[in-house]
DRENPA-3360 file (N, C-alpha, C; in nm, 2 decimals, always signed):
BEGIN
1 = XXXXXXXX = +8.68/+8.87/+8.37/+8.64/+8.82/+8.50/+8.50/+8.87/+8.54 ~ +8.44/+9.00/+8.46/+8.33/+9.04/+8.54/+8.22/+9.03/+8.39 ~ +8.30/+9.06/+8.29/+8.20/+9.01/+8.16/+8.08/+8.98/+8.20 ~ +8.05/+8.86/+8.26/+7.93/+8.84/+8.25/+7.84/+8.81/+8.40 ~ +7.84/+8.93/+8.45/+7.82/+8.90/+8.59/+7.74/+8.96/+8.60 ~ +7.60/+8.91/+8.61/+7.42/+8.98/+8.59/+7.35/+8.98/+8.72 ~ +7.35/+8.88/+8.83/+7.26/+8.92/+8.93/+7.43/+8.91/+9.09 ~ +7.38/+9.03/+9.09/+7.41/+9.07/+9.24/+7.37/+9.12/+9.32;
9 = XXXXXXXX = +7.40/+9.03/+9.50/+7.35/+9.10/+9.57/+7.45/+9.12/+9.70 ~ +7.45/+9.27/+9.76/+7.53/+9.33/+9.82/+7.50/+9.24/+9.97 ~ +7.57/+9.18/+10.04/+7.57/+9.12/+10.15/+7.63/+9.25/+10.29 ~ +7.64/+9.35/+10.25/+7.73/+9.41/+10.36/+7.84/+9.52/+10.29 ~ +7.86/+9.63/+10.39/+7.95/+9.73/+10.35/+7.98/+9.80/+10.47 ~ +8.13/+9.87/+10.50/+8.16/+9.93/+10.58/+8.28/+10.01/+10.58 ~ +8.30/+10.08/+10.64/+8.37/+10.17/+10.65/+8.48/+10.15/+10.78 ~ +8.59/+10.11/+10.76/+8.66/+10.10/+10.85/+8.80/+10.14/+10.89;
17 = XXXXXXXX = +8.85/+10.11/+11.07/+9.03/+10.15/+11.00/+9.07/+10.03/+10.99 ~ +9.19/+10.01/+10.95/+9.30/+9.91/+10.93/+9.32/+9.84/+11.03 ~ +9.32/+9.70/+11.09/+9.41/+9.65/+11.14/+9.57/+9.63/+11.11 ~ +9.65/+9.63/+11.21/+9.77/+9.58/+11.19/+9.83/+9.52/+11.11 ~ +9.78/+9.36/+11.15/+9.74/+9.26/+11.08/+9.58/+9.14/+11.12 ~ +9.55/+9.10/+11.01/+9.47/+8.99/+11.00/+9.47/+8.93/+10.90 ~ +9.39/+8.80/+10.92/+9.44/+8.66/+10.84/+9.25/+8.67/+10.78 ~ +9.30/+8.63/+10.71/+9.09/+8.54/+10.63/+9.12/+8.44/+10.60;
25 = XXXXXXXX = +9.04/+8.33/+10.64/+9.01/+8.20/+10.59/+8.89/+8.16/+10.53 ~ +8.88/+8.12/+10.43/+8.81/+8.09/+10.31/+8.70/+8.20/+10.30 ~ +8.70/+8.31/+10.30/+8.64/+8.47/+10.23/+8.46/+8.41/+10.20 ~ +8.39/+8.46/+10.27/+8.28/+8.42/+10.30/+8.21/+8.47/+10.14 ~ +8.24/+8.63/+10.08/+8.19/+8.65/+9.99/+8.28/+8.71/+9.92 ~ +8.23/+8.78/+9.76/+8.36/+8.84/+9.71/+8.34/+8.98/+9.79 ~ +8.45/+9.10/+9.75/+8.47/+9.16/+9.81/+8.56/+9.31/+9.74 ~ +8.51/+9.44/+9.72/+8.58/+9.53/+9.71/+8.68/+9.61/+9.84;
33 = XXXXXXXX = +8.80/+9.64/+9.81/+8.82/+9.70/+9.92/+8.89/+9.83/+9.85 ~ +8.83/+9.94/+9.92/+8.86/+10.08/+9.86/+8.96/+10.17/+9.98 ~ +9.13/+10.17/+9.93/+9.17/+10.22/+10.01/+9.16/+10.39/+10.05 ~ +9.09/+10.40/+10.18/+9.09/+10.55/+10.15/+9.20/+10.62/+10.24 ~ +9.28/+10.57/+10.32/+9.44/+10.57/+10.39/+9.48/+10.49/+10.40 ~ +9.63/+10.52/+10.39/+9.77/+10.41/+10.39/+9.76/+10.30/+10.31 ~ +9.86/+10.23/+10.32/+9.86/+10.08/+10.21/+9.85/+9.98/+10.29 ~ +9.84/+9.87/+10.22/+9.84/+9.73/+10.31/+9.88/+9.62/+10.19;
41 = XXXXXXXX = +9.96/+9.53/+10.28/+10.04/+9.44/+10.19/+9.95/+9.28/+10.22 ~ +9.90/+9.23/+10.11/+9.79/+9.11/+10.13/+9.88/+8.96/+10.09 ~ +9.91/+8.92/+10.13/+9.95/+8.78/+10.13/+9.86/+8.65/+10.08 ~ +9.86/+8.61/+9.96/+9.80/+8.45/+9.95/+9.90/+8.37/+9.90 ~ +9.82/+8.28/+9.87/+9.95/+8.13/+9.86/+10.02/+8.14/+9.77 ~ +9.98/+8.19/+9.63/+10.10/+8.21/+9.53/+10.14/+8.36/+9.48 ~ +10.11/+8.45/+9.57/+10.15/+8.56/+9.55/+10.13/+8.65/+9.67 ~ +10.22/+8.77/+9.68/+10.19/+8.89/+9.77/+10.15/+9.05/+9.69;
49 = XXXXXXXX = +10.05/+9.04/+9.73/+10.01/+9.20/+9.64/+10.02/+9.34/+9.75 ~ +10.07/+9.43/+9.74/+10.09/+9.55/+9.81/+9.97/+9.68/+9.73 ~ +9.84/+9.70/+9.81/+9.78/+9.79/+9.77/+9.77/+9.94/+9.84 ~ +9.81/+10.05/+9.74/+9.85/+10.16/+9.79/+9.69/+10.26/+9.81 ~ +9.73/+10.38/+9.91/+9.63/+10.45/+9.93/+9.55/+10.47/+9.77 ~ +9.44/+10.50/+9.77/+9.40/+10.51/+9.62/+9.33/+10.40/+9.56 ~ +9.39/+10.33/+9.61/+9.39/+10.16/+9.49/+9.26/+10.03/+9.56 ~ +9.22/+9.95/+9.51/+9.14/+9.88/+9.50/+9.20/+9.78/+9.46;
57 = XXXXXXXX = +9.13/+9.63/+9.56/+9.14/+9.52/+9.53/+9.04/+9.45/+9.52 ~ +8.99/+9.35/+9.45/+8.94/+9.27/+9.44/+8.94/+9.16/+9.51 ~ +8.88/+9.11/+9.62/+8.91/+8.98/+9.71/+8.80/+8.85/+9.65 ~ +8.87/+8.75/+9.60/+8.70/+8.61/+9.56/+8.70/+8.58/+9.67 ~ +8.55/+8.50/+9.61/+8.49/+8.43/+9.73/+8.58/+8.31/+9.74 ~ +8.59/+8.26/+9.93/+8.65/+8.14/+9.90/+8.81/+8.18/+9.93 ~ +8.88/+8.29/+9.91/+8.97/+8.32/+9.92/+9.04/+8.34/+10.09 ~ +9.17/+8.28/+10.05/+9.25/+8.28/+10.21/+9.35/+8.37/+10.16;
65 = XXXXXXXX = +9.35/+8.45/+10.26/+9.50/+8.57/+10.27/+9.52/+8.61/+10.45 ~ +9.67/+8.69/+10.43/+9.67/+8.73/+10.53/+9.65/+8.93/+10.48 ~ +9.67/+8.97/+10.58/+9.72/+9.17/+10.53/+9.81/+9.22/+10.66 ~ +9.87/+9.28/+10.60/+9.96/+9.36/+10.69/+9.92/+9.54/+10.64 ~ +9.91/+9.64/+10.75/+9.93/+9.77/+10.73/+10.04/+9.81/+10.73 ~ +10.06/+9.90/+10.62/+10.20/+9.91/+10.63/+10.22/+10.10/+10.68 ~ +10.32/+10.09/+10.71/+10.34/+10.25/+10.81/+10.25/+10.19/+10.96 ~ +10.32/+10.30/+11.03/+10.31/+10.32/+11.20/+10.17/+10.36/+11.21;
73 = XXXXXXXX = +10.09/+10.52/+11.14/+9.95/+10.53/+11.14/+9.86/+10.44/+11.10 ~ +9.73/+10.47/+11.20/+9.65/+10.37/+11.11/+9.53/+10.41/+10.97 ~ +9.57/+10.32/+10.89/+9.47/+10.34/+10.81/+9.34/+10.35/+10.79 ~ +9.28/+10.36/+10.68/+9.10/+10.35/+10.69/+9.07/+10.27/+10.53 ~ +8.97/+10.23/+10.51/+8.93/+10.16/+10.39/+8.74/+10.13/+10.37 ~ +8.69/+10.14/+10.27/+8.56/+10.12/+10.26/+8.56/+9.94/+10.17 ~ +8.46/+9.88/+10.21/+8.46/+9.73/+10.16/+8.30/+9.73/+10.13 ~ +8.30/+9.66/+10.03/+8.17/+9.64/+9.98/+8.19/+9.42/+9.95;
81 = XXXXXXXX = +8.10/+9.42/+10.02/+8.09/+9.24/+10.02/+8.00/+9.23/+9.91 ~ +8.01/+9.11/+9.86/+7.88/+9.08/+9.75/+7.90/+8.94/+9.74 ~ +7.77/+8.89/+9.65/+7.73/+8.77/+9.59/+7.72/+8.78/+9.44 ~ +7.81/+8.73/+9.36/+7.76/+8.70/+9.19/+7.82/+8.60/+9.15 ~ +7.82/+8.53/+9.08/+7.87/+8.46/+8.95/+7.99/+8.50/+8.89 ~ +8.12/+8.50/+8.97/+8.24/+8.54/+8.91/+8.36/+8.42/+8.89 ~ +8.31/+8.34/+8.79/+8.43/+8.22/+8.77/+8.52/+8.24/+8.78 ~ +8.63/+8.21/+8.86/+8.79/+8.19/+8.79/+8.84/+8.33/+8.82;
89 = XXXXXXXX = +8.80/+8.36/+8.97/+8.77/+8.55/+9.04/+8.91/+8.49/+9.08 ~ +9.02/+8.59/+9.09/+9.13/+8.64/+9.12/+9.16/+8.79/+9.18 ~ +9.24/+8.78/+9.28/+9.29/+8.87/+9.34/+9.33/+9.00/+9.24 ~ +9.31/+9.10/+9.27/+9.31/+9.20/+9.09/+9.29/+9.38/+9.19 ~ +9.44/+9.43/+9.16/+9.39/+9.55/+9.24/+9.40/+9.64/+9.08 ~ +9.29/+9.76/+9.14/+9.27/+9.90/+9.03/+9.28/+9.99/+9.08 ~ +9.33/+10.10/+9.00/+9.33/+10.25/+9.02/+9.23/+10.31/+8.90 ~ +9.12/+10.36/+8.99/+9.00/+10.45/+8.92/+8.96/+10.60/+8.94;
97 = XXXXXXXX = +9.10/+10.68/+8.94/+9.08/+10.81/+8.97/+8.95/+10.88/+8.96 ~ +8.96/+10.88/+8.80/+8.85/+10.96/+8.74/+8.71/+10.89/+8.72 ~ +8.69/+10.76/+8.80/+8.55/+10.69/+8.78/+8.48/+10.79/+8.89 ~ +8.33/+10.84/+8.83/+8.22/+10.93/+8.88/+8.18/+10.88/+9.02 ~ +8.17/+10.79/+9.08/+8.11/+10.76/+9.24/+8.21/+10.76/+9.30 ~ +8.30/+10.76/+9.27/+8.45/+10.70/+9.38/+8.42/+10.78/+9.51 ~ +8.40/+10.90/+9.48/+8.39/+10.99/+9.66/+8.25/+10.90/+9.71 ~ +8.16/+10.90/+9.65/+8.05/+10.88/+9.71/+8.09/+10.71/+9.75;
105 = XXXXXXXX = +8.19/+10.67/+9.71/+8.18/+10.50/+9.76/+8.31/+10.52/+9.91 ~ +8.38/+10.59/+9.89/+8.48/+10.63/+9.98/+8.43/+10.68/+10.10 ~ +8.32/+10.75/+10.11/+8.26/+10.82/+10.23/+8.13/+10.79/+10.23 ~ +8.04/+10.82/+10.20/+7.90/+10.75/+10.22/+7.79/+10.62/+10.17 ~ +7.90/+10.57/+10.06/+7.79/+10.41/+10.08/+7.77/+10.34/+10.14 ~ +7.85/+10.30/+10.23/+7.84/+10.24/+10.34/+7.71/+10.27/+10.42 ~ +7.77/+10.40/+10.48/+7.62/+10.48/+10.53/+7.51/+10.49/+10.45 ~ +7.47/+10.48/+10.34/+7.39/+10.48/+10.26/+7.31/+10.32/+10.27;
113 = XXXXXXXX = +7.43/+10.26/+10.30/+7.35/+10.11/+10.31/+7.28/+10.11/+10.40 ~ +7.37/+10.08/+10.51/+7.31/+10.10/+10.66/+7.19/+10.13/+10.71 ~ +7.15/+10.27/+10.55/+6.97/+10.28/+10.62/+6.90/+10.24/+10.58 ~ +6.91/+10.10/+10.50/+6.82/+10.00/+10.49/+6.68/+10.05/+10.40 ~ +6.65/+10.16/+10.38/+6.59/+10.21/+10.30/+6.58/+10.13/+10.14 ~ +6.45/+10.08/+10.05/+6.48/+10.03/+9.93/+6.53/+10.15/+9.81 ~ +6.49/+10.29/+9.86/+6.53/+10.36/+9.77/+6.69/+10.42/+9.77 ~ +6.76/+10.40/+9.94/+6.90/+10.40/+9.92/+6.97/+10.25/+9.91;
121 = XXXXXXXX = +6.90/+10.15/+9.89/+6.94/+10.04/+9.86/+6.94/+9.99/+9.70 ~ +6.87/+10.05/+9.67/+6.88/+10.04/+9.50/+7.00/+10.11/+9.42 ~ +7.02/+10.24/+9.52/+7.11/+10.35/+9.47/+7.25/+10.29/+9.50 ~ +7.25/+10.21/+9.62/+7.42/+10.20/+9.59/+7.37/+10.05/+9.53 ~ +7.34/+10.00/+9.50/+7.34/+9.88/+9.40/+7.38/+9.88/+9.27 ~ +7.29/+10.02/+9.19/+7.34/+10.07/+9.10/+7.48/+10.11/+9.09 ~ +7.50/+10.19/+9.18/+7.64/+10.21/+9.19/+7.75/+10.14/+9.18 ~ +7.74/+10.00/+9.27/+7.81/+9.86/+9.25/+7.80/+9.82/+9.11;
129 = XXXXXXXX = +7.72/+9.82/+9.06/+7.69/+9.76/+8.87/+7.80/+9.84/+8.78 ~ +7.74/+9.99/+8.84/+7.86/+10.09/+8.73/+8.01/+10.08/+8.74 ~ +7.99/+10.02/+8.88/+8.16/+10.03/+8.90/+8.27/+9.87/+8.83 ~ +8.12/+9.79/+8.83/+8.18/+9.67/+8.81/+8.22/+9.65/+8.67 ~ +8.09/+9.75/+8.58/+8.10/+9.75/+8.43/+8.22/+9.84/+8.41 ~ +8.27/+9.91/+8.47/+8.41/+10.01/+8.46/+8.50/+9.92/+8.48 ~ +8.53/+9.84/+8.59/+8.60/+9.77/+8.63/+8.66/+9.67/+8.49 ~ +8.52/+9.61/+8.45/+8.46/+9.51/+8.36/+8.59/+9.54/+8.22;
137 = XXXXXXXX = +8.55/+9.66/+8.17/+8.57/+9.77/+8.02/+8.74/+9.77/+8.06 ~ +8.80/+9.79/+8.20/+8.95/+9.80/+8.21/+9.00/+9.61/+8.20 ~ +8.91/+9.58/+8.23/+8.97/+9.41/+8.18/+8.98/+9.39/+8.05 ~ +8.82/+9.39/+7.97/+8.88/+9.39/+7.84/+8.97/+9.45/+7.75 ~ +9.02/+9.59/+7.79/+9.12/+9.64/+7.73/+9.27/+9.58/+7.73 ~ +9.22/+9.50/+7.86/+9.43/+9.48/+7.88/+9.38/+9.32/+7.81 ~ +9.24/+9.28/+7.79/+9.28/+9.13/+7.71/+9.30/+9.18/+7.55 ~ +9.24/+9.30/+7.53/+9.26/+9.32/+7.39/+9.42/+9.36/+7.38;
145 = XXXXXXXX = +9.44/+9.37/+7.42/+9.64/+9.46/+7.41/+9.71/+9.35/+7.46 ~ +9.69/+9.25/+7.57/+9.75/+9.14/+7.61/+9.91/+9.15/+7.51 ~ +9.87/+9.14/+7.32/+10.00/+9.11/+7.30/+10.08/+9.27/+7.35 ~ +10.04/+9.39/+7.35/+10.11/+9.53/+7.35/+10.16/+9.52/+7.50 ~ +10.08/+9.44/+7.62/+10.16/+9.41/+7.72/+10.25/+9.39/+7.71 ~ +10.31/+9.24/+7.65/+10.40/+9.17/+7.61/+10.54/+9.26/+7.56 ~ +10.46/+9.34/+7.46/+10.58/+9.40/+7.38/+10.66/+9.55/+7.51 ~ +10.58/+9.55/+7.59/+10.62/+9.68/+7.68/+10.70/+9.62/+7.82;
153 = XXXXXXXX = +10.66/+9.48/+7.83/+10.71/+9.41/+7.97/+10.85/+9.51/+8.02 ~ +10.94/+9.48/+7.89/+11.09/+9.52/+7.92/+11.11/+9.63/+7.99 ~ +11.00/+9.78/+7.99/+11.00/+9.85/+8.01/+10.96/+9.86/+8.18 ~ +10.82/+9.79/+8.18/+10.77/+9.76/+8.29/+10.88/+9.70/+8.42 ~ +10.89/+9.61/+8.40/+11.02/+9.55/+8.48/+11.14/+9.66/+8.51 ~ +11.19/+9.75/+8.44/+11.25/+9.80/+8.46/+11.20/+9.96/+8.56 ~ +11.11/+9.99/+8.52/+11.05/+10.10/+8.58/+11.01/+10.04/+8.70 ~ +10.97/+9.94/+8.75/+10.91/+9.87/+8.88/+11.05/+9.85/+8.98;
161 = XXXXXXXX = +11.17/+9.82/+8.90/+11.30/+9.82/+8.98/+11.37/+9.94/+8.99 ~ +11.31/+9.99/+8.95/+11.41/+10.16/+8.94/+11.32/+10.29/+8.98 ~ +11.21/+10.28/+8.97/+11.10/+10.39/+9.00/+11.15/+10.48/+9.06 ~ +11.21/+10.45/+9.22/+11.22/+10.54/+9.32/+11.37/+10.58/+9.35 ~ +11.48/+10.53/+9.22/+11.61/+10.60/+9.18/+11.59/+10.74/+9.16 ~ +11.61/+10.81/+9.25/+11.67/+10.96/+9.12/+11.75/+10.98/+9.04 ~ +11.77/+10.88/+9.01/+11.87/+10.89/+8.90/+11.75/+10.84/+8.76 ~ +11.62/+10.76/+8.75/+11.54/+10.69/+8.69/+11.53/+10.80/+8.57;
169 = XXXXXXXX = +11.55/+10.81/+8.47/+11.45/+10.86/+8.34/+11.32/+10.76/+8.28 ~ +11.21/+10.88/+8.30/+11.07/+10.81/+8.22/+11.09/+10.81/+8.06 ~ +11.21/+10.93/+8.06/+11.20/+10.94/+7.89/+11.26/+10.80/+7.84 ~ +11.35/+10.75/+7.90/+11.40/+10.62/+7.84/+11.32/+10.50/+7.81 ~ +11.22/+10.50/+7.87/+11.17/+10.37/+7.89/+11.16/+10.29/+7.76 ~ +11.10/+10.37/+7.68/+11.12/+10.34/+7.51/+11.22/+10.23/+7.46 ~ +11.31/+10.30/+7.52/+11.44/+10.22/+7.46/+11.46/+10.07/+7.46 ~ +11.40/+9.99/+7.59/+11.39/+9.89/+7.65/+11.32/+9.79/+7.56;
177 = XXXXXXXX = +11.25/+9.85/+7.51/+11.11/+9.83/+7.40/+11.15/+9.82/+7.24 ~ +11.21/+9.89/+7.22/+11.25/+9.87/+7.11/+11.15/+9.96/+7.00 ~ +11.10/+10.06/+7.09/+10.96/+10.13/+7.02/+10.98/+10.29/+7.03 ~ +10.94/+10.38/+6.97/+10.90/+10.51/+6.99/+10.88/+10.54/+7.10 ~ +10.92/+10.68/+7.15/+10.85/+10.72/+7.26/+10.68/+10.73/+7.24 ~ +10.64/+10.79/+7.18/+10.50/+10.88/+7.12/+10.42/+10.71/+7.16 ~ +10.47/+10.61/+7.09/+10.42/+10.47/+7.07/+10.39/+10.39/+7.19 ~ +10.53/+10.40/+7.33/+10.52/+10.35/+7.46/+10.39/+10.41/+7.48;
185 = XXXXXXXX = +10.42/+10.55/+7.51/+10.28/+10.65/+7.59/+10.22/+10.58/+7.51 ~ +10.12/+10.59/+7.44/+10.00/+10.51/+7.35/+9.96/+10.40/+7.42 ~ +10.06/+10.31/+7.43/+10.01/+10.19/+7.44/+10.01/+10.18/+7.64 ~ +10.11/+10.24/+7.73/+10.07/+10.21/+7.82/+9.93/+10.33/+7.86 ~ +9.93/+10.43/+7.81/+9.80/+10.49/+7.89/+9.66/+10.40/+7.81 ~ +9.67/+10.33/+7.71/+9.55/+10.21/+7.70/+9.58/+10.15/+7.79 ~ +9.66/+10.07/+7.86/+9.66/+9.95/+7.96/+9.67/+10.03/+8.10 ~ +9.70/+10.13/+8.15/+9.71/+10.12/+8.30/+9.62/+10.25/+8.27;
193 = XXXXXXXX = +9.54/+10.31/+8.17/+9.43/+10.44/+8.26/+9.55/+10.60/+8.25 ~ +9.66/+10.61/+8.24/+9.74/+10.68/+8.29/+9.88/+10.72/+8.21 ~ +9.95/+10.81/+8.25/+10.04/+10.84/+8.18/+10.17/+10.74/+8.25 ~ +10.28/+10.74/+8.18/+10.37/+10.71/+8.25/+10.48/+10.77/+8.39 ~ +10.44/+10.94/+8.36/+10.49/+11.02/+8.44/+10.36/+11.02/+8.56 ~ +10.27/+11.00/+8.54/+10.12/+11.03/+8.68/+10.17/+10.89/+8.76 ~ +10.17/+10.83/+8.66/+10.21/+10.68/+8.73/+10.30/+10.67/+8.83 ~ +10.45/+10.67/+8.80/+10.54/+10.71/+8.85/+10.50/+10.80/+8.96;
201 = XXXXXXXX = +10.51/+10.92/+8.96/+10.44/+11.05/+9.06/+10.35/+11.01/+9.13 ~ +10.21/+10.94/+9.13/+10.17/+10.87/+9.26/+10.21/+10.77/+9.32 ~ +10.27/+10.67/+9.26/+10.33/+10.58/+9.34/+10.46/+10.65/+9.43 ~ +10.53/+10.72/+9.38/+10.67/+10.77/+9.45/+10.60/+10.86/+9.59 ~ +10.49/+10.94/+9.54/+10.41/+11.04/+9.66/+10.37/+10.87/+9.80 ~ +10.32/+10.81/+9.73/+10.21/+10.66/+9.77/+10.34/+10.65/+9.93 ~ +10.47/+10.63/+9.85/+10.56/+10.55/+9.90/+10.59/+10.65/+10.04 ~ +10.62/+10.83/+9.96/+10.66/+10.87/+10.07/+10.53/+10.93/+10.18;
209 = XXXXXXXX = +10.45/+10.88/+10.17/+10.33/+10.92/+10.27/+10.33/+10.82/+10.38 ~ +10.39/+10.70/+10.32/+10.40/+10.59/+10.44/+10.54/+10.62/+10.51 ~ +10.63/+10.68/+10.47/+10.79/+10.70/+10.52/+10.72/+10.80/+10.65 ~ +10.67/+10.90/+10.57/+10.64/+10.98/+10.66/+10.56/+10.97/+10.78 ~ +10.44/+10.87/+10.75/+10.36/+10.86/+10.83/+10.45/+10.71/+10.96 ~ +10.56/+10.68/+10.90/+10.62/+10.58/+10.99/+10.69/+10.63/+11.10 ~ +10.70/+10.80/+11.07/+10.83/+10.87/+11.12/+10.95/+10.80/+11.14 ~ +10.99/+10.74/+11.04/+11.13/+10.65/+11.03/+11.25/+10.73/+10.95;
217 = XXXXXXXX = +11.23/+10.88/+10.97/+11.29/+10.97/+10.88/+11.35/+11.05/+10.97 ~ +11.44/+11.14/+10.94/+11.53/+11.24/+10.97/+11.50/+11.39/+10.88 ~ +11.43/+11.37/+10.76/+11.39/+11.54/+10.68/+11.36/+11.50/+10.60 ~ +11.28/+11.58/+10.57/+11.19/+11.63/+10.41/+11.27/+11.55/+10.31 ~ +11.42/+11.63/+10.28/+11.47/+11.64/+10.20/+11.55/+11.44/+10.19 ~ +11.52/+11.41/+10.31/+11.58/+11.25/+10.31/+11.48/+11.15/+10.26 ~ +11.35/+11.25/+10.29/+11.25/+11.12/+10.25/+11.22/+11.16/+10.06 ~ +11.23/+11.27/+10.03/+11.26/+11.30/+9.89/+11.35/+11.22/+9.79;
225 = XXXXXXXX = +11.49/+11.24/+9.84/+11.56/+11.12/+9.77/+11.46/+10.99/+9.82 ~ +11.50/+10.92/+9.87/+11.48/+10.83/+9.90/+11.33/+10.76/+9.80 ~ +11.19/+10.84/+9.75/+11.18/+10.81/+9.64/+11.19/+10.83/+9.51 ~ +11.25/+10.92/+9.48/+11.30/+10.94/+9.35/+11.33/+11.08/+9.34 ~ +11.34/+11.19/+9.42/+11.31/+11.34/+9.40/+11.42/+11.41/+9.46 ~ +11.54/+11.48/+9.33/+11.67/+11.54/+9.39/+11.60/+11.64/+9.44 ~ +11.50/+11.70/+9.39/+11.51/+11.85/+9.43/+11.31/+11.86/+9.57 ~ +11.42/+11.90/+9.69/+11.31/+11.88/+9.78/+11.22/+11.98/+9.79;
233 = XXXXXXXX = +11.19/+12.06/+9.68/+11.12/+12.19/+9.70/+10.98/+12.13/+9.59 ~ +11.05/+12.09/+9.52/+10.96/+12.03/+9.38/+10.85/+11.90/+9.46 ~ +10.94/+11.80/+9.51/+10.89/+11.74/+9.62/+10.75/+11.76/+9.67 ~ +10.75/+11.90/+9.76/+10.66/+11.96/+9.87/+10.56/+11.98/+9.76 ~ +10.58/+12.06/+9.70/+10.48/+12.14/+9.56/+10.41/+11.99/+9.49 ~ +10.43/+11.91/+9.49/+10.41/+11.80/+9.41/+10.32/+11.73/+9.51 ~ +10.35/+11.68/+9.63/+10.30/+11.65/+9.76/+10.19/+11.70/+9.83 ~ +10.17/+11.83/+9.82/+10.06/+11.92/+9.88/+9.91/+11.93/+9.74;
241 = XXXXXXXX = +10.04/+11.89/+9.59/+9.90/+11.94/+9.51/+9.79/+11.80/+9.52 ~ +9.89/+11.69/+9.53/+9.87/+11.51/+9.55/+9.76/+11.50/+9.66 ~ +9.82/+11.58/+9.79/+9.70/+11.48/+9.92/+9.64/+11.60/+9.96 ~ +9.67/+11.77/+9.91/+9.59/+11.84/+9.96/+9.65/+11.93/+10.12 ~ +9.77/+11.84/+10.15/+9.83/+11.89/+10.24/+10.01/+11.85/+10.25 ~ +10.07/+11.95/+10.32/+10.21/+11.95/+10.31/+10.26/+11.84/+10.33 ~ +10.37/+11.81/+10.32/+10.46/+11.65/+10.40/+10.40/+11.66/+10.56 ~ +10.50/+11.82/+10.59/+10.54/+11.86/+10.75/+10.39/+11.82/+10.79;
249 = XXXXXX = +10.28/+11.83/+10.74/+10.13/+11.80/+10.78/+10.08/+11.68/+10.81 ~ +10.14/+11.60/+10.73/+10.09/+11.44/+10.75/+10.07/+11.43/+10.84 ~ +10.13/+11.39/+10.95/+10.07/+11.33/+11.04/+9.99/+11.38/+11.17 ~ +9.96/+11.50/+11.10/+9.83/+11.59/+11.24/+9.71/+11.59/+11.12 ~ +9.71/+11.55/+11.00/+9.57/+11.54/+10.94/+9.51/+11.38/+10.96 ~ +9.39/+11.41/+11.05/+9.33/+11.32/+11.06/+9.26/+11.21/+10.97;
% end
């Protein structure tokens, strides 16, 4: 989708919180959107995509959706608009932990744009390029593996309906597959960036940040089960190393 995408230019960036909800009709340009709190669930005509704190979507130009926030707090998000040459642009969310600008696009590009300067105008331009050629390199991989998707689906499906069981084993997933363990790992950390257990572990943390931040809970220990975690001590430790602060904290960190 981004292969071959040579002249762009940034129409706009900002830094914002979440609405509730809002609707777009026909998406004036394309569009990154970098969640930097809570999730939001995007609605278009042939699909619903749910994108979690962390995560990135890709909006085309031309594009009609609606979004919902999901959880009671409000969120925040950084959007970068643009103009390029992206045929046959589809809705496409990413997780880029370890890509090198992500803080600097999370908290100050925006601001960076803003000052209209050509010398901080080049710099996040650049920036946009690097991220797109990253972006770019995780597409080709999943067209090169396309068939190793295929052969792992069984697994996937299963882990997407069971994730937040505590009862779920990652070690099984294999099985589903008809493959080695050693061989699953291999082939999903080429396609999703990630292990199977990190994977798991942020989405389950993803899920319980919005429980919590919904206050639709009764204890620690209920919002634990509830995504996948018998033991509520392991939970906390796991939680605090993830957002940098406790459960009990969520919702007084600004």
């Amino acid at each position: 989708m981004f292969s071959n995408v040579e002249q762009i230019k940034i129409n706009s960036s900002y830094n914002r919180k979440t609405k509730k909800f809002n609707k777009i009709q026909d998406r004036n340009d394309h569009g990154f959107i970098f969640r930097i709190k809570g999730s939001a669930k995007y609605v278009f005509e042939n699909e619903t995509i749910v994108v979690n704190e962390g995560e990135i979507i890709f909006l085309p130009k031309h594009s009609t959706y609606s979004y919902t926030s999901l959880g009671s707090n409000v969120g925040s998000y950084t959007s970068i608009n643009f103009d390029a040459d992206i045929p046959n642009g589809k809705p496409t969310v990413y997780r880029i932990d370890d890509y090198p600008y992500k803080n600097f696009i999370l908290s100050d590009f925006s601001k960076t744009w803003s000052l209209a300067t050509t010398t901080e105008k080049f710099k996040c331009i650049s920036v946009l390029y690097s991220f797109i050629s990253t972006v770019s390199k995780i597409e080709s991989i999943k067209r090169n593996n396309k068939n190793k998707i295929h052969l792992i689906e069984p697994a996937l499906d299963y882990l997407k309906q069971n994730m937040y069981d505590v009862n779920f084993k990652i070690d099984n997933l294999h099985t589903f597959c008809g493959i080695s363990s050693t061989y699953f790992r291999k082939i999903f950390k080429k396609i999703y960036n990630t292990t199977p257990q990190e994977y798991v572990l942020s989405n389950r943390l993803s899920y319980a940040k919005q429980i919590i931040e919904s206050k639709d809970y009764f204890s620690i220990y209920e919002v634990a089960k509830a995504v996948g975690f018998s033991d509520p001590l392991y939970f906390s430790k796991a939680y605090k190393k993830f957002y940098g602060f406790s459960p009990k904290k969520t919702n007084v960190i600004e």
